[in-house]
N, C-alpha and C positions, 0 to 999 in steps of 0.2 A: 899589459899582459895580465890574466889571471890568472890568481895563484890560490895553493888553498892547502887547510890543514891534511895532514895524512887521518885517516880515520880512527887511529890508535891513540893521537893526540888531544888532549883536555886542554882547554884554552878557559883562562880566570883571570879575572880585572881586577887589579887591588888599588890601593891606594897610593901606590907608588908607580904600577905599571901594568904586568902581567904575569903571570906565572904561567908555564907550556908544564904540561905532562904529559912523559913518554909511557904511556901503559905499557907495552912491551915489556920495556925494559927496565920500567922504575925510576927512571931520572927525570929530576926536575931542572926545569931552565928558566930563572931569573931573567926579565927584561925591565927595561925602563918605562918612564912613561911614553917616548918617543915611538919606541919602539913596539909600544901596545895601539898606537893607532893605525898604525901598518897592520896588525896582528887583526885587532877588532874588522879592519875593513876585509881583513883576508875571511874571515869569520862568516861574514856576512854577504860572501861571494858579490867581493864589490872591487873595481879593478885597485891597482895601486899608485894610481893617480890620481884619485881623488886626496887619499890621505899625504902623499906629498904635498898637491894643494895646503891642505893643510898645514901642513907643517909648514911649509910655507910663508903663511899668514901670522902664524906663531912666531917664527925666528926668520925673520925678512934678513939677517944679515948673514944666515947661513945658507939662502935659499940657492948660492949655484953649487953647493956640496950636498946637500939634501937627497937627491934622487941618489946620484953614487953610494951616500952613503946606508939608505934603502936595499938596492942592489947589492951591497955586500953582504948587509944585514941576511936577506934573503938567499943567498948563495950559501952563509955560513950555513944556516936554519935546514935549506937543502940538505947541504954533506952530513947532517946529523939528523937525514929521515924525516924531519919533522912536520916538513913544509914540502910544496912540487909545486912547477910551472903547470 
């Protein structure tokens, strides 16, 4: 499925992960690194299976929770405007 920023939102890679900003409304959203390669692929209007792949490859011992945990990621990111299928 692709997914993709709202157009209100700033998307920034830092050295720990990401940063989202809600221009609207002024808030900032802390992520991790994990959750900055779902973020960058979403960026990059690239599906979200490629970056689970990845992640993947990163953490082979978390790899049958990975997507789920993807999917919530992106479900939360939804109910807070940020993101859309």
């Amino acid at each position: 499925m692709a997914w993709r920023l709202y157009a209100h939102v700033t998307f920034t890679k830092t050295d720990t992960g990401a940063v989202l900003l809600d221009n609207r409304r002024g808030r900032y959203w802390q992520t991790n690194d994990t959750a900055a390669v779902v973020l960058e692929r979403i960026q990059r209007n690239e599906d979200i299976e490629s970056a689970v792949a990845e992640l993947c490859v990163r953490y082979p011992d978390a790899a049958a929770q990975i997507m789920a945990d993807v999917h919530h990621m992106l479900t939360k990111l939804a109910e807070a405007k940020l993101v859309s299928p």
